[in-house]
VOGU-98008 format. One record per residue (C-alpha): residue number from 0; chain; x negated, y negated, z. Coordinates in pm, 1 decimal. Layout:
<pts>
@pos: NUM&unit: A&c1: X&c2: Y&c3: Z
...
</pts>
This chain:
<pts>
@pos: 0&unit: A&c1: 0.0&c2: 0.0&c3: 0.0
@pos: 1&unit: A&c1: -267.5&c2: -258.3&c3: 72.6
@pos: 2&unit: A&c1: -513.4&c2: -169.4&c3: -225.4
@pos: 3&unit: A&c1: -146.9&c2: -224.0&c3: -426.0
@pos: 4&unit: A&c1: -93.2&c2: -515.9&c3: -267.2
@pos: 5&unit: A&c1: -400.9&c2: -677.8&c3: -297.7
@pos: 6&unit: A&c1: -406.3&c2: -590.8&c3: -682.0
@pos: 7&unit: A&c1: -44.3&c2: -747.1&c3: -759.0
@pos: 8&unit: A&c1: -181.3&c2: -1095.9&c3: -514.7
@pos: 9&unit: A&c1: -493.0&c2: -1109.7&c3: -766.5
@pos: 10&unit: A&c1: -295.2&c2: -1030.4&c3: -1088.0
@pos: 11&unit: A&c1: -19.5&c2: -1276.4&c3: -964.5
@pos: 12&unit: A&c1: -267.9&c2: -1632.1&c3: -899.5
@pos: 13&unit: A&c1: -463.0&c2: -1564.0&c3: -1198.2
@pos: 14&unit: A&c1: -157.6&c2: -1605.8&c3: -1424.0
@pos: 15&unit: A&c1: -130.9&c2: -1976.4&c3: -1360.0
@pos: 16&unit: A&c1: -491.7&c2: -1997.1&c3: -1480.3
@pos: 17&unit: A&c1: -409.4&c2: -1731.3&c3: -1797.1
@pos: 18&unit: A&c1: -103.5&c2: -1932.5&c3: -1914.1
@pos: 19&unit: A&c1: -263.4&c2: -2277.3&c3: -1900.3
@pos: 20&unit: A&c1: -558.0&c2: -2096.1&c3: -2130.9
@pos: 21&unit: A&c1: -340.4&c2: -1946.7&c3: -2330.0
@pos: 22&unit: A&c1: -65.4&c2: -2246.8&c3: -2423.4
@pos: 23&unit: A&c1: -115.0&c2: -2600.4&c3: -2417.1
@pos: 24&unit: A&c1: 314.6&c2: -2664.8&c3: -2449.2
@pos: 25&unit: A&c1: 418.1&c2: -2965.6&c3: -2306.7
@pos: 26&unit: A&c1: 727.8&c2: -2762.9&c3: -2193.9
@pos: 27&unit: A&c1: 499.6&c2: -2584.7&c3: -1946.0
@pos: 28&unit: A&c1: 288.1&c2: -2676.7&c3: -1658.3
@pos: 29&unit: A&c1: 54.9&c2: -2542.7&c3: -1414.7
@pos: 30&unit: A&c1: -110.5&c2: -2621.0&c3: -1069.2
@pos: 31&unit: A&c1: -149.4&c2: -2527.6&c3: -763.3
@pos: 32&unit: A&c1: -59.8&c2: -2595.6&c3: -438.3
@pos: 33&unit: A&c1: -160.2&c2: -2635.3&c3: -58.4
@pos: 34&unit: A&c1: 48.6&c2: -2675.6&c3: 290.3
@pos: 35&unit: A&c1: 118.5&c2: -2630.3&c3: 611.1
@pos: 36&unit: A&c1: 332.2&c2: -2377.5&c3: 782.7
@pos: 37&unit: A&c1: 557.2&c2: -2393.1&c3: 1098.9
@pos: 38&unit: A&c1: 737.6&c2: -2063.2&c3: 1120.8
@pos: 39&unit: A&c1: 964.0&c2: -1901.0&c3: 1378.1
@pos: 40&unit: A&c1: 1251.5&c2: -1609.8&c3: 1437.7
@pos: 41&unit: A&c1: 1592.3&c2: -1670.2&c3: 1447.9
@pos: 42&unit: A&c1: 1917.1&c2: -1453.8&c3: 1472.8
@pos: 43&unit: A&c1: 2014.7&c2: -1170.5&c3: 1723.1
@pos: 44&unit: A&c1: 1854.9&c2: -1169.4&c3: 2067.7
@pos: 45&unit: A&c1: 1537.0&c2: -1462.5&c3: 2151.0
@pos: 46&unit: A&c1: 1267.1&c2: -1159.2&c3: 2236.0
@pos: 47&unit: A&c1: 1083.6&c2: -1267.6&c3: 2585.0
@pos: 48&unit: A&c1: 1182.7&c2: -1526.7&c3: 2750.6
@pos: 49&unit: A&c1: 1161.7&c2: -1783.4&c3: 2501.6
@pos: 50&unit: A&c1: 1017.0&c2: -1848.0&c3: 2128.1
@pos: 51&unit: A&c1: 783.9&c2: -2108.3&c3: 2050.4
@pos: 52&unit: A&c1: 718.0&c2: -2232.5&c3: 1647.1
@pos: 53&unit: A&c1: 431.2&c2: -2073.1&c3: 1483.5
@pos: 54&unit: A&c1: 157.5&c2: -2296.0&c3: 1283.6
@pos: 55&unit: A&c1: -29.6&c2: -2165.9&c3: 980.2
@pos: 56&unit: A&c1: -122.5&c2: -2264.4&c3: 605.0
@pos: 57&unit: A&c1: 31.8&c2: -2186.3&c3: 296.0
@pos: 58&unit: A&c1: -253.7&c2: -2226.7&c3: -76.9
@pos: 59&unit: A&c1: -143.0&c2: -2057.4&c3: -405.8
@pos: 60&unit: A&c1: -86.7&c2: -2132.2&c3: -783.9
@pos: 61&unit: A&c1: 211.3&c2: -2279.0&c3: -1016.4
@pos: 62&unit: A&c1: 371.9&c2: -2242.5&c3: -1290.3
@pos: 63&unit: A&c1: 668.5&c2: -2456.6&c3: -1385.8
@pos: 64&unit: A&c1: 901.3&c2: -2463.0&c3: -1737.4
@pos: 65&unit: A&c1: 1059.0&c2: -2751.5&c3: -1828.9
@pos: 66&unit: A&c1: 1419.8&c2: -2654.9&c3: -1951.3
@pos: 67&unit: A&c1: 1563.2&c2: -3040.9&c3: -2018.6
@pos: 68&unit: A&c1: 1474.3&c2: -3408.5&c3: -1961.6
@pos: 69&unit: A&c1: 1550.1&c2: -3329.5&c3: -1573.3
@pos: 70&unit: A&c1: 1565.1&c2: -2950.8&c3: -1497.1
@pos: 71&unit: A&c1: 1283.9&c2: -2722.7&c3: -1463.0
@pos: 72&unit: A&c1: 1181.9&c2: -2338.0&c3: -1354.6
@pos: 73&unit: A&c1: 948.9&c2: -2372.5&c3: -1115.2
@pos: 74&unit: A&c1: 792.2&c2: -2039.6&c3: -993.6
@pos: 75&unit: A&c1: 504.9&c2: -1987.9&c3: -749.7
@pos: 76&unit: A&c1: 272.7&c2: -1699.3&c3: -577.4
@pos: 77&unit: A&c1: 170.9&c2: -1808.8&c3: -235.6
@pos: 78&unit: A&c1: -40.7&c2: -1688.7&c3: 26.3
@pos: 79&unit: A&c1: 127.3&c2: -1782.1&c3: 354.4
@pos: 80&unit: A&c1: 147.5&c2: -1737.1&c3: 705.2
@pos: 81&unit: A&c1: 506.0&c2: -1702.4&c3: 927.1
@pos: 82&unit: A&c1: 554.8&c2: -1570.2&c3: 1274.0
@pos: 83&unit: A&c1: 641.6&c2: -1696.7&c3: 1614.3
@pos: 84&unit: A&c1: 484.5&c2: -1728.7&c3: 1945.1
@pos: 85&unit: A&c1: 697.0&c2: -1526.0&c3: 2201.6
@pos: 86&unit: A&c1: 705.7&c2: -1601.1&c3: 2550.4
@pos: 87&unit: A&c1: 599.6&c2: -1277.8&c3: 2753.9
@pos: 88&unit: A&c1: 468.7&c2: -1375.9&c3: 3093.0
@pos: 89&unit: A&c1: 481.9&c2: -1715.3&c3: 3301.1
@pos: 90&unit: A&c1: 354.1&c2: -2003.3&c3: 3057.4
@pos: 91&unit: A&c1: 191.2&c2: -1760.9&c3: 2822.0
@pos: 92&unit: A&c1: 307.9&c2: -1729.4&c3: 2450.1
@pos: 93&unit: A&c1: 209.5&c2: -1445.5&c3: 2228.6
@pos: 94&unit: A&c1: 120.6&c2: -1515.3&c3: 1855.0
@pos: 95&unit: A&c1: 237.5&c2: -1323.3&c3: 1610.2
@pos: 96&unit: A&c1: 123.6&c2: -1336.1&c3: 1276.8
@pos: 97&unit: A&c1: 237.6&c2: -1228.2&c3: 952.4
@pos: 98&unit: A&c1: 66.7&c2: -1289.8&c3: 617.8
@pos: 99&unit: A&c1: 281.1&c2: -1248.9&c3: 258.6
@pos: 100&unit: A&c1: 215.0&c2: -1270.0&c3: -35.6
@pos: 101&unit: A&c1: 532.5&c2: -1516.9&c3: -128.1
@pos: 102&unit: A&c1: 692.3&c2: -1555.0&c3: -494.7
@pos: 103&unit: A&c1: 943.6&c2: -1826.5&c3: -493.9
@pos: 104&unit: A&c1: 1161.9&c2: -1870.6&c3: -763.7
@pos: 105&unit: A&c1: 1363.9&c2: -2190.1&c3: -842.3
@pos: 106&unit: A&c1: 1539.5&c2: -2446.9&c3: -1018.0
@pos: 107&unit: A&c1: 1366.3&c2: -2853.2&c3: -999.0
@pos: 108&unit: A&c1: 1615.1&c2: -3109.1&c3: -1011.1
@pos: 109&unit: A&c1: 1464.3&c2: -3436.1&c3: -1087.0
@pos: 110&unit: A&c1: 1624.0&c2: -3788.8&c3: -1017.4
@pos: 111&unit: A&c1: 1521.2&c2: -4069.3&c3: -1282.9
@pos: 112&unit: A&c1: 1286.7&c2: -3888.2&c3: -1556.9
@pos: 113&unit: A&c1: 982.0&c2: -4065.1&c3: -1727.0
@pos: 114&unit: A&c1: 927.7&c2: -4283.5&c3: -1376.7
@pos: 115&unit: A&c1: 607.8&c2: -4298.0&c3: -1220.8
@pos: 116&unit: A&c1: 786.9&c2: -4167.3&c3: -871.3
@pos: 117&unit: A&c1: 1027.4&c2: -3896.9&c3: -907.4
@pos: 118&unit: A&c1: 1199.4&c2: -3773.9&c3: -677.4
@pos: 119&unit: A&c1: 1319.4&c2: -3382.6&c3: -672.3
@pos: 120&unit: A&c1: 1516.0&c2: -3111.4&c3: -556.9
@pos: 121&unit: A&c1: 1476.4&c2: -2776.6&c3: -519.5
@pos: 122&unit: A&c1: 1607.7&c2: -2410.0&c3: -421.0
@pos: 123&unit: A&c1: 1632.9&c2: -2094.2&c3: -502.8
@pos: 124&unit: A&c1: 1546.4&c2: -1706.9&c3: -371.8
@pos: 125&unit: A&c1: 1202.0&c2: -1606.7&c3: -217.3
@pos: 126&unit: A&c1: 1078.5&c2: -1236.7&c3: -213.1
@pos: 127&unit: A&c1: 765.8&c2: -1156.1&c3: -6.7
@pos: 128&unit: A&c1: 520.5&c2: -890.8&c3: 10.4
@pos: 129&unit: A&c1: 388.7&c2: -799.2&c3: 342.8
@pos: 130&unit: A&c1: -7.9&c2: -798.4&c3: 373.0
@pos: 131&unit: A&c1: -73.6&c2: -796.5&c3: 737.1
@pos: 132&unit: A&c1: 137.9&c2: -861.8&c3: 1092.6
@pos: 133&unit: A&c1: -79.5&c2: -858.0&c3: 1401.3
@pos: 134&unit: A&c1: -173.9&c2: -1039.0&c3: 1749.6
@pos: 135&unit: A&c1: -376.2&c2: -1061.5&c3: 1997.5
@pos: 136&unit: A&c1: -293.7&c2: -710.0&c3: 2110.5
@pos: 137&unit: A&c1: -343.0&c2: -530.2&c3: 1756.4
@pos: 138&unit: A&c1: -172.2&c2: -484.3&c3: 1383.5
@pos: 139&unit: A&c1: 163.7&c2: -458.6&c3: 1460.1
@pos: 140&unit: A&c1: 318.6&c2: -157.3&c3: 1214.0
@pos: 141&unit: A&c1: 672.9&c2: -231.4&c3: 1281.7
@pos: 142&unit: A&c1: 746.4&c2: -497.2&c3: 1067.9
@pos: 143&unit: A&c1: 906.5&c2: -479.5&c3: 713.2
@pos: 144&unit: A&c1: 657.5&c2: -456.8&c3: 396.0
@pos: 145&unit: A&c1: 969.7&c2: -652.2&c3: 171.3
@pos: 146&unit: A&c1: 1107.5&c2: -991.2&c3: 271.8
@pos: 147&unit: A&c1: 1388.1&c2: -1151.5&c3: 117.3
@pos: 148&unit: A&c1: 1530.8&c2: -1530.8&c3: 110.4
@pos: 149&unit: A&c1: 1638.0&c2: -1832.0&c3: -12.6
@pos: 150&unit: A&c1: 1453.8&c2: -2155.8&c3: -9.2
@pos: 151&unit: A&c1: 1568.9&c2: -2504.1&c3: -8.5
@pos: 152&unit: A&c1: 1351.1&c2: -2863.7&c3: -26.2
@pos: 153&unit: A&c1: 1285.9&c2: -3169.8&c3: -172.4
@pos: 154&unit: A&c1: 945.2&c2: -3425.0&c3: -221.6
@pos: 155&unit: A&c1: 856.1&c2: -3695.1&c3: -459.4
@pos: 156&unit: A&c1: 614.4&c2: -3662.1&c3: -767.1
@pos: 157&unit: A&c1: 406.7&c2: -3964.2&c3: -861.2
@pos: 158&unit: A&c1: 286.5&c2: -3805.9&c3: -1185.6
@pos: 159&unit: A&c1: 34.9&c2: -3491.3&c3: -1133.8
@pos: 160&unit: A&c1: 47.4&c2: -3519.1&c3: -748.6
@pos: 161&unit: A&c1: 379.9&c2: -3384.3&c3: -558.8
@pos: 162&unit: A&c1: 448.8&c2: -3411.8&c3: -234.8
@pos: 163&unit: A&c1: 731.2&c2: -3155.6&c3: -72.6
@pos: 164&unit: A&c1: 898.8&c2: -3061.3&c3: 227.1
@pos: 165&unit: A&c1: 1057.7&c2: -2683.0&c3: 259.3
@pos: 166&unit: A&c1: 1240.1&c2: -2495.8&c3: 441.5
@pos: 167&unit: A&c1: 1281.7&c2: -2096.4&c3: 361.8
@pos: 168&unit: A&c1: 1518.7&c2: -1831.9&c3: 547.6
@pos: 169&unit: A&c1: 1495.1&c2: -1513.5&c3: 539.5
@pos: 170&unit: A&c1: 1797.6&c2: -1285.0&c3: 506.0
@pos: 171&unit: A&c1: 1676.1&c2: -932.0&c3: 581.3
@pos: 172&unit: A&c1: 1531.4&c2: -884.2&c3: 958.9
@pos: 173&unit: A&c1: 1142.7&c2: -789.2&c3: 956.3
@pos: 174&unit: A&c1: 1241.0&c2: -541.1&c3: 1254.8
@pos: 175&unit: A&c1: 1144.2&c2: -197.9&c3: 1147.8
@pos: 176&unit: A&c1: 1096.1&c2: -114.6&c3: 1506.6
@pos: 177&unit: A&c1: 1307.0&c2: 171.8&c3: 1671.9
@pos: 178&unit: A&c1: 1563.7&c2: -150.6&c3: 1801.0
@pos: 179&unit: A&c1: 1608.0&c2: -287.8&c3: 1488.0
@pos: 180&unit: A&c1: 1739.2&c2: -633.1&c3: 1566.8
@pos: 181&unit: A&c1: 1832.9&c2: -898.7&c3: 1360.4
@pos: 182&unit: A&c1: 1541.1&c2: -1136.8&c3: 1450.6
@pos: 183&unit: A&c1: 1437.8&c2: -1285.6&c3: 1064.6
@pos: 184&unit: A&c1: 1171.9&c2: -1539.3&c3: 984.4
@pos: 185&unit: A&c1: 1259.8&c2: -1912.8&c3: 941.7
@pos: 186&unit: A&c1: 1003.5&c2: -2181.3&c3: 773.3
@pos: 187&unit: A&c1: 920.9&c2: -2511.3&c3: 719.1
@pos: 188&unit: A&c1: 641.9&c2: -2600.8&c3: 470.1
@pos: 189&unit: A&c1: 461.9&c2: -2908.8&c3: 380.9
@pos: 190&unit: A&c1: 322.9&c2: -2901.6&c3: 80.8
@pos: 191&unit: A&c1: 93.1&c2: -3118.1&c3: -154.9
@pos: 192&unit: A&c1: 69.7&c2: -2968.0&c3: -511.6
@pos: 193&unit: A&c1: -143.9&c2: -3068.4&c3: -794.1
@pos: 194&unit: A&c1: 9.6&c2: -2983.5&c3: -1179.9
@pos: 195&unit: A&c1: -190.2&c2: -2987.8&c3: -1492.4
@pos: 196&unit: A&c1: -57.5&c2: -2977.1&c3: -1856.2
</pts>
């Protein structure tokens, strides 16, 4: 699973780099793009006695097709972090991390076209690919390999430079424990992105 996953994360940021190569079309674009994460769990019961947001970093590439004048495709595959500090013993918060490989999928809506700032909306569903869960105790082996979402945000583009703020939800809980509960990741991302032609 990890030698699989690692091949499909190398295939998947090269292509970015292959289509930009390979077509110069002013209906496409490419880029990449860099952020910040603050993740956490929501939905069925707050494990430990209390949850606490989760920092970590989100870099990856871009490719966006331009459909009309002010809709686009805009598809991504990320390397991110999500997780959530749980609250086990007094003041102390566990980390726990989880790294995906993220593909987001969605539709750019952008407010006055051919303007030097423009800006945009976005949204659509999110599939990730597990690569690693752990903390400070070990790799954690019950979480799910496959999460599923939707993702919703907005920014402002002053020409090649974008500036975004997003929030994704998943709708599958990562429990693969024997419990099973209905805890699911929630995240906000800040994200600066660079396109080129």
């Amino acid at each position: 699973m990890k030698r699989t996953t690692t091949i499909l994360l190398l295939f998947l940021i090269s292509q970015p780099l292959q289509v930009k190569a390979q077509s110069q079309s002013n209906t496409s674009k490419t880029g990449i793009a860099i952020g910040y994460t603050s993740s956490t769990f929501v939905g069925g019961e707050t494990p430990g006695k209390g949850l606490k947001r989760m920092p970590g970093f989100m870099v990856g590439g871009i490719l966006e097709y331009q459909i009309s004048e002010r809709l686009a495709m805009h598809s991504e595959a990320l390397l991110l972090t999500k997780g959530g500090q749980v609250n086990t013993v007094g003041e102390f918060y566990l980390p726990n991390s989880f790294i995906y490989l993220q593909i987001p999928l969605s539709l750019r809506l952008a407010f006055y076209p051919g303007k030097s700032v423009q800006p945009f909306l976005l949204g659509g569903p999110v599939i990730g690919f597990k690569i690693l869960a752990f903390n400070s105790v070990g790799v954690l082996d019950d979480v799910q390999n496959l999460d599923i979402g939707l993702n919703l945000g907005g920014g402002v583009s002053f020409g090649k430079l974008q500036f975004e703020l997003r929030f994704d939800r998943s709708l599958r809980s990562f429990d693969a424990s024997a419990e099973q509960s209905e805890l699911k990741n929630h995240t906000m991302t800040i994200l600066v992105k660079v396109l080129f032609r």
